[in-house]
Each structure stands twice: as C-alpha cells, then as structure tokens.
N, CA, C and O atoms as a GROMACS GRO file, in nm:
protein
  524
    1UNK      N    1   1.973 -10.438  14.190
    1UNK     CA    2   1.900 -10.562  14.202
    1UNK      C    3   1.786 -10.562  14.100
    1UNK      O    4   1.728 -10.459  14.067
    2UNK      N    5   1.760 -10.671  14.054
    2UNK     CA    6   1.684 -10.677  13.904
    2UNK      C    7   1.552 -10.715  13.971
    2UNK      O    8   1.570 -10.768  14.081
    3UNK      N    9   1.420 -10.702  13.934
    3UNK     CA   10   1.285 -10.714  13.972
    3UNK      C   11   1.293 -10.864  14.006
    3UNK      O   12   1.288 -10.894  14.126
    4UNK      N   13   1.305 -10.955  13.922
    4UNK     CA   14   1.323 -11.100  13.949
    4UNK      C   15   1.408 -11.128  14.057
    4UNK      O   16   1.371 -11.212  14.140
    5UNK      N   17   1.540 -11.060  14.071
    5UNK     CA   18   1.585 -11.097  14.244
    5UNK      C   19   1.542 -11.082  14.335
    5UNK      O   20   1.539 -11.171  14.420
    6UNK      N   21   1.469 -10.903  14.363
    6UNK     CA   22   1.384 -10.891  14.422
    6UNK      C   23   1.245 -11.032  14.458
    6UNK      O   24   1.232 -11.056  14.578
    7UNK      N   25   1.173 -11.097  14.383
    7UNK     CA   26   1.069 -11.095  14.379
    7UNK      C   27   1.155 -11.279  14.455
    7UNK      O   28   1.100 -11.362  14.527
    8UNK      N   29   1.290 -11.280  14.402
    8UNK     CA   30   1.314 -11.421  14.455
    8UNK      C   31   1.323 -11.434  14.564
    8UNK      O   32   1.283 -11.537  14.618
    9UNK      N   33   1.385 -11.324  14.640
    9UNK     CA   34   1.419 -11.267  14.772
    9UNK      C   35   1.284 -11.294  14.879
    9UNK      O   36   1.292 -11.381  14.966
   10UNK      N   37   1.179 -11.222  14.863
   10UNK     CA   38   1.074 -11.216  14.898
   10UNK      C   39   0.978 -11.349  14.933
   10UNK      O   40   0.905 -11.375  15.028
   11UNK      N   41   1.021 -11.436  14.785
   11UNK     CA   42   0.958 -11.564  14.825
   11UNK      C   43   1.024 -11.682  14.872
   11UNK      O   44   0.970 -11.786  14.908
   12UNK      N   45   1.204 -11.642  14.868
   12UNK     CA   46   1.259 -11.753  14.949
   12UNK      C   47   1.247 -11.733  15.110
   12UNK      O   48   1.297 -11.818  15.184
   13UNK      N   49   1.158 -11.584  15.181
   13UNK     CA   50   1.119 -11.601  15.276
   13UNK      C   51   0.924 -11.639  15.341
   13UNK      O   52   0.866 -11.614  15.446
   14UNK      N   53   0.874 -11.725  15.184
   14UNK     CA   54   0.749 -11.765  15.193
   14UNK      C   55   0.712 -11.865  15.203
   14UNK      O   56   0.605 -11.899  15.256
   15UNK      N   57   0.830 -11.964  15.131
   15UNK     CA   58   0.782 -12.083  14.996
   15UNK      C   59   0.872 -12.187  15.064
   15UNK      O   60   0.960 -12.154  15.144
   16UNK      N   61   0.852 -12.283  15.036
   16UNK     CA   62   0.980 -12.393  15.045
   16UNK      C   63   1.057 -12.377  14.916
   16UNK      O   64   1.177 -12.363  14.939
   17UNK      N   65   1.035 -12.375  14.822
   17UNK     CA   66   1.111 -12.402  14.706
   17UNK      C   67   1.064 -12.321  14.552
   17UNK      O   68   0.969 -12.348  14.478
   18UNK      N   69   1.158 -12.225  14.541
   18UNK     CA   70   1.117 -12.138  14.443
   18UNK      C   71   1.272 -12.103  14.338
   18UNK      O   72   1.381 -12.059  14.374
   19UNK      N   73   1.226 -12.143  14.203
   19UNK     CA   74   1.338 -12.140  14.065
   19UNK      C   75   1.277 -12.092  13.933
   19UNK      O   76   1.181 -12.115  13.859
   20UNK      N   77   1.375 -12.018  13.941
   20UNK     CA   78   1.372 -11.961  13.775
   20UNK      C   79   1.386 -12.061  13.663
   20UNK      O   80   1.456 -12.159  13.637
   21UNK      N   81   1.262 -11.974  13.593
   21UNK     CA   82   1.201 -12.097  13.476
   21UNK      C   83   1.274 -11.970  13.323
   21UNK      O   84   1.305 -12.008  13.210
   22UNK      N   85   1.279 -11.867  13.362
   22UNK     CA   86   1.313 -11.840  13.203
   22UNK      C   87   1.443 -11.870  13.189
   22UNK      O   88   1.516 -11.907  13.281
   23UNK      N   89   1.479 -11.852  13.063
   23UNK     CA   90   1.626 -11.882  13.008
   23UNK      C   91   1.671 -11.777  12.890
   23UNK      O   92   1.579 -11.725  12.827
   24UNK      N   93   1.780 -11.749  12.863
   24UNK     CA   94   1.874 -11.690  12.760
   24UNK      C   95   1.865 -11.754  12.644
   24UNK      O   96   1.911 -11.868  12.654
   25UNK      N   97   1.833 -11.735  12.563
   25UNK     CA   98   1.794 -11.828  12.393
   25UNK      C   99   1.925 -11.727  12.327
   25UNK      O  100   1.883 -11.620  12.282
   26UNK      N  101   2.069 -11.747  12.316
   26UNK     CA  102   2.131 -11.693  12.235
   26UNK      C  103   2.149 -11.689  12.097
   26UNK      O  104   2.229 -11.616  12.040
   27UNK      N  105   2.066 -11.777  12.038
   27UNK     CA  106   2.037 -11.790  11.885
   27UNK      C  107   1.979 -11.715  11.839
   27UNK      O  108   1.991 -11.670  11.725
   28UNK      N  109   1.877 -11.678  11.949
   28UNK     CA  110   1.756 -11.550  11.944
   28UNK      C  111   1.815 -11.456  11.993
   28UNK      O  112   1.752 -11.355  11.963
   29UNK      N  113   1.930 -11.424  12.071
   29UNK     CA  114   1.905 -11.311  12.184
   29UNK      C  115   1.814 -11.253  12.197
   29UNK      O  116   1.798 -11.138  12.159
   30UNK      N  117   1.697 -11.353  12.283
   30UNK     CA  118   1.612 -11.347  12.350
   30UNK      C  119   1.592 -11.426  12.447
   30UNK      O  120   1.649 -11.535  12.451
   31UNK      N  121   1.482 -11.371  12.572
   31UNK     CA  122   1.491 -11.417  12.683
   31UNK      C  123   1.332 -11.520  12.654
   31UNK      O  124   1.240 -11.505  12.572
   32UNK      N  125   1.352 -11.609  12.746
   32UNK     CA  126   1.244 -11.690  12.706
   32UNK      C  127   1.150 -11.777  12.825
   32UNK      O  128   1.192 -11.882  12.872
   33UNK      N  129   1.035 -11.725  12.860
   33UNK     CA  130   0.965 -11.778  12.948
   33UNK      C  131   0.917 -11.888  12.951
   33UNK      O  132   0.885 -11.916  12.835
   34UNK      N  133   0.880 -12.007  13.050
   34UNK     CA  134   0.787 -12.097  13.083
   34UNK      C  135   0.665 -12.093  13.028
   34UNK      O  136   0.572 -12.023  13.067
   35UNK      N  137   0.664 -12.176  12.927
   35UNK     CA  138   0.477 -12.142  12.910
   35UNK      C  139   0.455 -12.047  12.799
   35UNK      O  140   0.373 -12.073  12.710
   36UNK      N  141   0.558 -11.888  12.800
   36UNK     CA  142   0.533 -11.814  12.756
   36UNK      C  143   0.521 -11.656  12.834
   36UNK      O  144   0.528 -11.537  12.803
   37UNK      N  145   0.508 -11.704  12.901
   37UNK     CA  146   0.465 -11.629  13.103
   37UNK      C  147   0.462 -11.616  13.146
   37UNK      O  148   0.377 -11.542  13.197
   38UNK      N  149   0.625 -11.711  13.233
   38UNK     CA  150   0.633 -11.767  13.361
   38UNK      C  151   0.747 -11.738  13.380
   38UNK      O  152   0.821 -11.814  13.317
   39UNK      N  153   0.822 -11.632  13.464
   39UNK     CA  154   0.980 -11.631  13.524
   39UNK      C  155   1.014 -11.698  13.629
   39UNK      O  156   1.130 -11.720  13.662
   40UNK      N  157   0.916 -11.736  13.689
   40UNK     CA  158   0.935 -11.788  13.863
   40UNK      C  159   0.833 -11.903  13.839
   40UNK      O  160   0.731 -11.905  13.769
   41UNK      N  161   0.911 -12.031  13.945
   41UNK     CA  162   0.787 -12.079  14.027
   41UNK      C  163   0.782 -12.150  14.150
   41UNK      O  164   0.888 -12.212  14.160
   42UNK      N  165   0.742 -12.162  14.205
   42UNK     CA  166   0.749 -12.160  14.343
   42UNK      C  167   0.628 -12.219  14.422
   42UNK      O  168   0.522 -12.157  14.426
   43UNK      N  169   0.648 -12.352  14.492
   43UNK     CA  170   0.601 -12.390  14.564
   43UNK      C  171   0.570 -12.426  14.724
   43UNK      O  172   0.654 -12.386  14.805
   44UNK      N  173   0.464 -12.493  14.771
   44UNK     CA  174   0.483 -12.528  14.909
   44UNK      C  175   0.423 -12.676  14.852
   44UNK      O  176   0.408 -12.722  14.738
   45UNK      N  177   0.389 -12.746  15.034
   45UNK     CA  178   0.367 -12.863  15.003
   45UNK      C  179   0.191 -12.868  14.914
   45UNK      O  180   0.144 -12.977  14.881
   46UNK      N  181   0.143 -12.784  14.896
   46UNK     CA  182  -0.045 -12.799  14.890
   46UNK      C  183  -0.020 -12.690  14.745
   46UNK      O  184  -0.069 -12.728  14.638
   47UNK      N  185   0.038 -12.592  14.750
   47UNK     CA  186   0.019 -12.500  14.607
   47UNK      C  187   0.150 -12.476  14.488
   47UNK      O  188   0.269 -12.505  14.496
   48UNK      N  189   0.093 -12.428  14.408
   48UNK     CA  190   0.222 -12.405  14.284
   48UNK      C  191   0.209 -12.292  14.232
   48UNK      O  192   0.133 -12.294  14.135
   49UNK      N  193   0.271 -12.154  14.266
   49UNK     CA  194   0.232 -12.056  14.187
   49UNK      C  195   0.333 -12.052  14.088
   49UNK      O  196   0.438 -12.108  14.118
   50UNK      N  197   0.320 -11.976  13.933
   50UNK     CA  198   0.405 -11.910  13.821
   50UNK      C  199   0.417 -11.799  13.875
   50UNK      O  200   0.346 -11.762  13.968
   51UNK      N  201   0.507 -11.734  13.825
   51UNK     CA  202   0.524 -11.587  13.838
   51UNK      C  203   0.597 -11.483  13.720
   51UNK      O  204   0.716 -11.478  13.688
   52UNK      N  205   0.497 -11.414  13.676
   52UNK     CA  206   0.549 -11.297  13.606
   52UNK      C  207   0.580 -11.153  13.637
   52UNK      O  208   0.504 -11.063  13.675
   53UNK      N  209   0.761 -11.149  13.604
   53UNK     CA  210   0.814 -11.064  13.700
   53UNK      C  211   0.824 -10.916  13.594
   53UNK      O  212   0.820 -10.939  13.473
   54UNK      N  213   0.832 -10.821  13.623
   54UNK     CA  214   0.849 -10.698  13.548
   54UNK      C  215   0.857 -10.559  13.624
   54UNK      O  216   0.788 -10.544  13.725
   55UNK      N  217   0.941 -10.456  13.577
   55UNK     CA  218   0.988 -10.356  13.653
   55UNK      C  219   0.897 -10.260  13.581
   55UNK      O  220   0.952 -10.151  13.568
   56UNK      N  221   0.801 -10.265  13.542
   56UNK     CA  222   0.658 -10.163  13.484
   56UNK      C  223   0.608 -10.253  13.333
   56UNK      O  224   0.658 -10.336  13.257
   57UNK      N  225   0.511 -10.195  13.344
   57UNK     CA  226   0.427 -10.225  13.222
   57UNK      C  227   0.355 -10.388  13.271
   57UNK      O  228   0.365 -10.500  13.219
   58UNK      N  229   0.285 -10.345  13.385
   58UNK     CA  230   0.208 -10.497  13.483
   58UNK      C  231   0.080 -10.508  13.368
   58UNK      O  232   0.041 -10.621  13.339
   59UNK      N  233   0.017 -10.393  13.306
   59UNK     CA  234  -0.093 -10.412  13.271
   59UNK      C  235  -0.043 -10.448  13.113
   59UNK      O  236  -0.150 -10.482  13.062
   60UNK      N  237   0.039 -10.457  13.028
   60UNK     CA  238   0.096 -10.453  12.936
   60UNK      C  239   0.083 -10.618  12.936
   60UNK      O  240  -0.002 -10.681  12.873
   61UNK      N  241   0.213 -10.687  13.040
   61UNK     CA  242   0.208 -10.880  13.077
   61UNK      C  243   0.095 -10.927  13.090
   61UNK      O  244   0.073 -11.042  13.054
   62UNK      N  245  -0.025 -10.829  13.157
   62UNK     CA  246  -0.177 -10.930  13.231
   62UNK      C  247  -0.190 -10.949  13.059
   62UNK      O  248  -0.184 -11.064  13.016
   63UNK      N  249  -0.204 -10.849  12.974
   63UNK     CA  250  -0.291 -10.882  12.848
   63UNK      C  251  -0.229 -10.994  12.756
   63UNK      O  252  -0.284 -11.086  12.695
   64UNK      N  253  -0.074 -10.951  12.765
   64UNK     CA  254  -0.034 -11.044  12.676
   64UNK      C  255  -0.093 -11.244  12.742
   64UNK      O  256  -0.140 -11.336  12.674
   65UNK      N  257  -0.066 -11.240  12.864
   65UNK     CA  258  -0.102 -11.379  12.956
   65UNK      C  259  -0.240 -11.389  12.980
   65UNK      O  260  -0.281 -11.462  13.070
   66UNK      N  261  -0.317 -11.324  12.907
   66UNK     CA  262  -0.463 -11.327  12.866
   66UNK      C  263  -0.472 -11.401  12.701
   66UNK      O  264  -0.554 -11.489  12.674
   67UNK      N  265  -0.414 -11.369  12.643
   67UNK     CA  266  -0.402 -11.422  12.489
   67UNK      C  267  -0.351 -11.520  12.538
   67UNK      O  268  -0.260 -11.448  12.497
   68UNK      N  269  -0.308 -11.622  12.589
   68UNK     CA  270  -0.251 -11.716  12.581
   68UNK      C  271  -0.355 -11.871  12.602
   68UNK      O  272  -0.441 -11.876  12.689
   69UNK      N  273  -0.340 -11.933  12.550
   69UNK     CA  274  -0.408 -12.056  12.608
   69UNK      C  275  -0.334 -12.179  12.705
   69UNK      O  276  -0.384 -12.291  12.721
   70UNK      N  277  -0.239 -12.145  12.748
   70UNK     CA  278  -0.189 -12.234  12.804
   70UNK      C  279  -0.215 -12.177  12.916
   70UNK      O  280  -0.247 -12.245  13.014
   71UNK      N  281  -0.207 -12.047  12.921
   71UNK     CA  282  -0.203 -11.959  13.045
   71UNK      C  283  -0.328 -12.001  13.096
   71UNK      O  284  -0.324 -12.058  13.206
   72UNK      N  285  -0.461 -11.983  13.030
   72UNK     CA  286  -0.580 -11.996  13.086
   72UNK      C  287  -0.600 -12.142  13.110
   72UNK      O  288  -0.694 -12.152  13.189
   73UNK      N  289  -0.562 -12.236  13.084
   73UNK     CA  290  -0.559 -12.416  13.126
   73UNK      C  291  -0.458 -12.381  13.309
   73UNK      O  292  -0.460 -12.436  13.420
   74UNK      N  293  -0.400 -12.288  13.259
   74UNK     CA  294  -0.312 -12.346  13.418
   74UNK      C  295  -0.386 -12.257  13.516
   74UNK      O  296  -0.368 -12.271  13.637
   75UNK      N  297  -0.451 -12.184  13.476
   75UNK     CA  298  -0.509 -12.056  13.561
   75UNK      C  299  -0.679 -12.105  13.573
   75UNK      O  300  -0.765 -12.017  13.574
   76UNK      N  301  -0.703 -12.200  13.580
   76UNK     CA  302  -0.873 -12.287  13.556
   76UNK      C  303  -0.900 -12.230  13.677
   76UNK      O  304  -0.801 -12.189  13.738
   77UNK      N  305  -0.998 -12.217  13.726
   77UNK     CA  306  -1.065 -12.242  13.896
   77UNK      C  307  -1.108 -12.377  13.866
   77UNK      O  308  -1.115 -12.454  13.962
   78UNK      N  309  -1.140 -12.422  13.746
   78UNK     CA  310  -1.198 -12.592  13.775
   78UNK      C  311  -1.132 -12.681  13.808
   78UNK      O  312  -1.193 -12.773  13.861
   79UNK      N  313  -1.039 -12.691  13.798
   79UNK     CA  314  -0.944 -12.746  13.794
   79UNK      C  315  -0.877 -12.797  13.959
   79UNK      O  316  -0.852 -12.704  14.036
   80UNK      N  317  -0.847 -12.952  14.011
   80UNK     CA  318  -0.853 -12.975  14.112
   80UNK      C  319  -0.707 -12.958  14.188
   80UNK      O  320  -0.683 -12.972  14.308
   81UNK      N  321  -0.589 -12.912  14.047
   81UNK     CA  322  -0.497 -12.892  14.148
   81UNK      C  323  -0.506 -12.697  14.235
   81UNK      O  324  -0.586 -12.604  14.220
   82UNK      N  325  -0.407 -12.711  14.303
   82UNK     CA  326  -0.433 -12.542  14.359
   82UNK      C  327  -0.275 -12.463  14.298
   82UNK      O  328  -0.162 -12.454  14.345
   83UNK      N  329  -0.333 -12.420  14.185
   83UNK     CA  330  -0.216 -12.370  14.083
   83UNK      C  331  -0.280 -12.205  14.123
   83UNK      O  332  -0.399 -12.180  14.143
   84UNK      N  333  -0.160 -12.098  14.128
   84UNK     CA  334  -0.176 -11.994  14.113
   84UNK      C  335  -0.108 -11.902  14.017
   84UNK      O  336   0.007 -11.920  13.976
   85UNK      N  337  -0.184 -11.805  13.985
   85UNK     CA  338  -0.034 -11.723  13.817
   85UNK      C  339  -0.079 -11.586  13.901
   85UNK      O  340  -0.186 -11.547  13.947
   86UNK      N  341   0.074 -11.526  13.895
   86UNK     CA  342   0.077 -11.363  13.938
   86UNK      C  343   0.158 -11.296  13.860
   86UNK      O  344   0.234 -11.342  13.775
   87UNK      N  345   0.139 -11.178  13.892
   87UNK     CA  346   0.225 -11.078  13.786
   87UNK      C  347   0.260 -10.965  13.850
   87UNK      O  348   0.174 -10.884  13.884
   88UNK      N  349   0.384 -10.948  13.871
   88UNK     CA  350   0.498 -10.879  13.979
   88UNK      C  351   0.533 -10.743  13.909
   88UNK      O  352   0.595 -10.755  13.804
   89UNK      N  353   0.502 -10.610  13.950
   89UNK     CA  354   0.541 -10.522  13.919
   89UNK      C  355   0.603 -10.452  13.998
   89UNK      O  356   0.539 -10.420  14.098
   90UNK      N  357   0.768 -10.391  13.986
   90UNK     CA  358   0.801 -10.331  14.090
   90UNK      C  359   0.860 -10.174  14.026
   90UNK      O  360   0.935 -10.144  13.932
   91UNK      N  361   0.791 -10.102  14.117
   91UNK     CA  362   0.866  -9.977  14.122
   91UNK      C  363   0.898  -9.868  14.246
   91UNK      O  364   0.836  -9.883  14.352
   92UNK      N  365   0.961  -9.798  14.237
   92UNK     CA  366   1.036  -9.696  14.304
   92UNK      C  367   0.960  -9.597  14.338
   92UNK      O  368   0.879  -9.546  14.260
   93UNK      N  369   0.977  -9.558  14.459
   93UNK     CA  370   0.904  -9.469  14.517
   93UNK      C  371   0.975  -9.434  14.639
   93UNK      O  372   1.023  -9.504  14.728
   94UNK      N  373   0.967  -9.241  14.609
   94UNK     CA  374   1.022  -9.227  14.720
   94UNK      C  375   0.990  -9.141  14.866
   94UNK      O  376   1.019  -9.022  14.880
   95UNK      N  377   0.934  -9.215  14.959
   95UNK     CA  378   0.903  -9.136  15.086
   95UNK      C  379   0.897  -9.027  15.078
   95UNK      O  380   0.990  -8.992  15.005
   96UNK      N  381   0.825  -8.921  15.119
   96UNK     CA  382   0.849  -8.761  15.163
   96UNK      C  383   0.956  -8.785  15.298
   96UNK      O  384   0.958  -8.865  15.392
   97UNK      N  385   1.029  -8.686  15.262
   97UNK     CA  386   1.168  -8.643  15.317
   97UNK      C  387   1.267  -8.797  15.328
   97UNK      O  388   1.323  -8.827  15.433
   98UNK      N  389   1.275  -8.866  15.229
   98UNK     CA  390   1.356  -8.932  15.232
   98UNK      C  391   1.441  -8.926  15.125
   98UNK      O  392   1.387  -8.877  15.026
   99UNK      N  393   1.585  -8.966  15.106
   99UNK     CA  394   1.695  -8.898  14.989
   99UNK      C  395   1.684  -9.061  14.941
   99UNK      O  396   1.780  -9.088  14.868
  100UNK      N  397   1.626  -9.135  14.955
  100UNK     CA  398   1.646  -9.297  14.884
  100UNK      C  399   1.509  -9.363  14.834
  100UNK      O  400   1.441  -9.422  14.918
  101UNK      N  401   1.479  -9.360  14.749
  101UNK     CA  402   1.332  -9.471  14.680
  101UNK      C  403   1.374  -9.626  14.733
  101UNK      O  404   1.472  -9.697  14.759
  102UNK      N  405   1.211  -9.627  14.732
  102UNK     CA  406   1.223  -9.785  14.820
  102UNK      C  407   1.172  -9.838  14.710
  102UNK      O  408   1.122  -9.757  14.631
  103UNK      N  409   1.169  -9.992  14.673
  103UNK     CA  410   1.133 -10.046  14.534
  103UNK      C  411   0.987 -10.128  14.660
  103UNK      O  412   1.007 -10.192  14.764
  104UNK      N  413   0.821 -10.085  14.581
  104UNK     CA  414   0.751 -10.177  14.627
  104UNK      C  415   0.704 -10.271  14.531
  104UNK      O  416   0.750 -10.260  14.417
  105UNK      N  417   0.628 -10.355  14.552
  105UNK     CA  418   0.552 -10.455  14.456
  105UNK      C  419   0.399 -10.437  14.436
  105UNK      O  420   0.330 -10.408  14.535
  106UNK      N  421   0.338 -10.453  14.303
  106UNK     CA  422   0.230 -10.488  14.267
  106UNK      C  423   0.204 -10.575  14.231
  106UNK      O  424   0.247 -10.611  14.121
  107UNK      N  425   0.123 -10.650  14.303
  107UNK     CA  426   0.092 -10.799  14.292
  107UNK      C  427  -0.064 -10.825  14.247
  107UNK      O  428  -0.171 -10.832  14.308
  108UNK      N  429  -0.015 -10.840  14.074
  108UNK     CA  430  -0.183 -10.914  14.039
  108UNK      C  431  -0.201 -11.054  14.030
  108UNK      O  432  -0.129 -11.126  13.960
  109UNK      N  433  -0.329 -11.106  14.124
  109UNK     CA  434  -0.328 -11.214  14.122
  109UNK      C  435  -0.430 -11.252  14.001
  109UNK      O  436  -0.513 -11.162  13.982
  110UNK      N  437  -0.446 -11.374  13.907
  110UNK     CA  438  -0.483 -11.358  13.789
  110UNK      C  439  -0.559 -11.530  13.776
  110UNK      O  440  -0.482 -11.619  13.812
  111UNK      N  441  -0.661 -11.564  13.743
  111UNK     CA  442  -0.744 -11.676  13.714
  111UNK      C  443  -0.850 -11.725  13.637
  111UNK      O  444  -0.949 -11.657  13.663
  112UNK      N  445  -0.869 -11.788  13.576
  112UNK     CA  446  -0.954 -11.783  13.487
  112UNK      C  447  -1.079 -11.867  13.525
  112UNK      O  448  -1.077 -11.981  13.572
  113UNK      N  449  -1.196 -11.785  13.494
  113UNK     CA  450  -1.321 -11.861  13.542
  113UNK      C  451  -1.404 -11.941  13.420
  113UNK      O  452  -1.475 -11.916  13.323
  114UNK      N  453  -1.339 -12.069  13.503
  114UNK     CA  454  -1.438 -12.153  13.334
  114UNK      C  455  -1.603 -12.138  13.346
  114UNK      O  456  -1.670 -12.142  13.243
  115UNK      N  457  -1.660 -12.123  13.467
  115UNK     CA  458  -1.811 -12.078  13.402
  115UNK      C  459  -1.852 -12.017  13.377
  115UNK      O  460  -1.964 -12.032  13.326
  116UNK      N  461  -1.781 -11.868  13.397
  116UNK     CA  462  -1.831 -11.759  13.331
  116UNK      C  463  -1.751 -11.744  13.230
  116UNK      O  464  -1.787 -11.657  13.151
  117UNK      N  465  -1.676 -11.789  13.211
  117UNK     CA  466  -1.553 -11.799  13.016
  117UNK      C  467  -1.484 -11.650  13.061
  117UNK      O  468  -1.434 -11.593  12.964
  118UNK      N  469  -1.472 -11.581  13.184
  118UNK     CA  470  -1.369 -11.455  13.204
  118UNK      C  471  -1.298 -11.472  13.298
  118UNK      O  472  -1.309 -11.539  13.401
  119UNK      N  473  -1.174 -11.362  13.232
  119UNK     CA  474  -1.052 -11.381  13.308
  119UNK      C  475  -1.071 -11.303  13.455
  119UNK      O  476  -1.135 -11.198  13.444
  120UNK      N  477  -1.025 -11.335  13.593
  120UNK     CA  478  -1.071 -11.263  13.658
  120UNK      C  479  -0.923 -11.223  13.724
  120UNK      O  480  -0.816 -11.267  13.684
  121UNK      N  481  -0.945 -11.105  13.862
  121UNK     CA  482  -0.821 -11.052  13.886
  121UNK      C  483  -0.838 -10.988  14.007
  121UNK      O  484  -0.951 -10.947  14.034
  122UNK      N  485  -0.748 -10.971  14.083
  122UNK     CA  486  -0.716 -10.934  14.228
  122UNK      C  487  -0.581 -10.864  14.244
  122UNK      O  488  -0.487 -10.937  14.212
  123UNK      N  489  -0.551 -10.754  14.281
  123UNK     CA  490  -0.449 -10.710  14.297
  123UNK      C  491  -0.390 -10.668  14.485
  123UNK      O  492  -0.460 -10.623  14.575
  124UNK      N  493  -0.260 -10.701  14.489
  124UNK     CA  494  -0.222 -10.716  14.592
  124UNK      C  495  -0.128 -10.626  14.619
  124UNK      O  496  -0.078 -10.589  14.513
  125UNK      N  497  -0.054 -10.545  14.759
  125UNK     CA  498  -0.013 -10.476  14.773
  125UNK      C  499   0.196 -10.518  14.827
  125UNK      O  500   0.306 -10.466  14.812
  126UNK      N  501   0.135 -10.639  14.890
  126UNK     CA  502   0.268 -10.669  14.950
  126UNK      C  503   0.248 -10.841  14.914
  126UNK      O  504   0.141 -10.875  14.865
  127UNK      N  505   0.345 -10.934  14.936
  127UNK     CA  506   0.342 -11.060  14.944
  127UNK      C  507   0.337 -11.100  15.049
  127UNK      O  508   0.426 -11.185  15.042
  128UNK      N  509   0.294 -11.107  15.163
  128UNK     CA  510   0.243 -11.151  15.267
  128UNK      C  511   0.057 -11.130  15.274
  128UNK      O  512  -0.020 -11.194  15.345
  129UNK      N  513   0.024 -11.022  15.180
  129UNK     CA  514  -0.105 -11.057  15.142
  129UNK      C  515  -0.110 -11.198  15.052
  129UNK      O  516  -0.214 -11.262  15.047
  130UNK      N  517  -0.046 -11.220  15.015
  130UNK     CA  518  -0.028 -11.328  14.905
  130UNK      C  519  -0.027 -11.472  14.945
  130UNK      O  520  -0.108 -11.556  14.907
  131UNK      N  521   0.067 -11.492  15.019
  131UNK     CA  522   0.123 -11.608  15.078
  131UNK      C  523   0.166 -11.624  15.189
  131UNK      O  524   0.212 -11.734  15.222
   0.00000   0.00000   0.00000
C-alpha cells in the first residue's frame, strides 16, 4: 500500500469527501501536484485541507512548500476561508517482539502567519488529532 492510499484510507474515515489532485504528466514522466504541493484534498462542510503525502523526507516537502507562494496565499491565517495544508509522513516501525512493522503517520500541520511574515508549524501524531 503506497503512503497516499494509506493517508486516503484514513481520511475517507474523517471527511465527507476526499480526491487526488496529482496526476501522471507522461511527456514529462513526471508526477505532478496541485499547486505544486498538493496530493490530496479533502473536505467537510466548514473546512478544506491539501495534503502532502510522502513515505520520508517530511522535512525535505515542509521546505520545498515554504518556497512556494501559492502555498503561503492558501496557508494565510488572514484569510476568512478555513483552509488547512499538511504534510503526511509515513513510516515503519516495528513493535518490540513483534515479527510485522506497523506503518504510522507524521502529521505536520503547516500555516502561514501574515503578521508576523513566518511560516508556522504543529506536528501531529495520529489523524484523529487532526480531524
């Protein structure tokens, strides 16, 4: 199971309605995000989160979705809709005395503060902290 199924799994038991925004660019063979940033998104009736999904290198995506300016317009706190951007890291880990790794999630939640002009950040352990 690929990090993005995982992470779809998880929020088709959160969300009303959650779809994959990247796509296959075969001209490029390359894969190609929303925005630049965005594999997932997923709503309820009141919020809209993006989601950036990845099986390591969480702190690698926050920076690149820090350079971005679109990223930081959708990630405002000023801003009156209630938009959220996260960044999904999953890895393997395996119990003492267990013969099977369980895949968990790292969940950074990520926003940008227009009065102080910095990016700010919260990290989460499970998605039910989340949503």
């Amino acid at each position: 199971m690929t990090p993005t199924q995982r992470t779809l799994e998880q929020l088709r038991e959160r969300v009303d309605h959650v779809a994959i925004v990247e796509k296959w660019n075969s001209f490029c063979n390359i894969r190609q995000d929303l925005f630049g940033f965005a594999d997932l998104i997923s709503f309820n009736r009141d919020d809209v989160h993006l989601w950036q999904v990845t099986a390591s290198g969480v702190r690698a995506r926050i920076a690149k979705i820090k350079e971005l300016d679109v990223a930081k317009h959708w990630a405002e706190t000023s801003t009156a809709a209630r938009r959220s951007l996260f960044v999904v890291g999953w890895r393997a880990l395996k119990p003492k005395g267990a013969k099977v790794p369980r895949y968990h999630p790292r969940i950074v939640a990520l926003w940008w503060d227009s009065t102080a002009q910095v990016w700010c950040e919260r990290e989460y352990k499970s998605f039910s902290e989340v949503i």
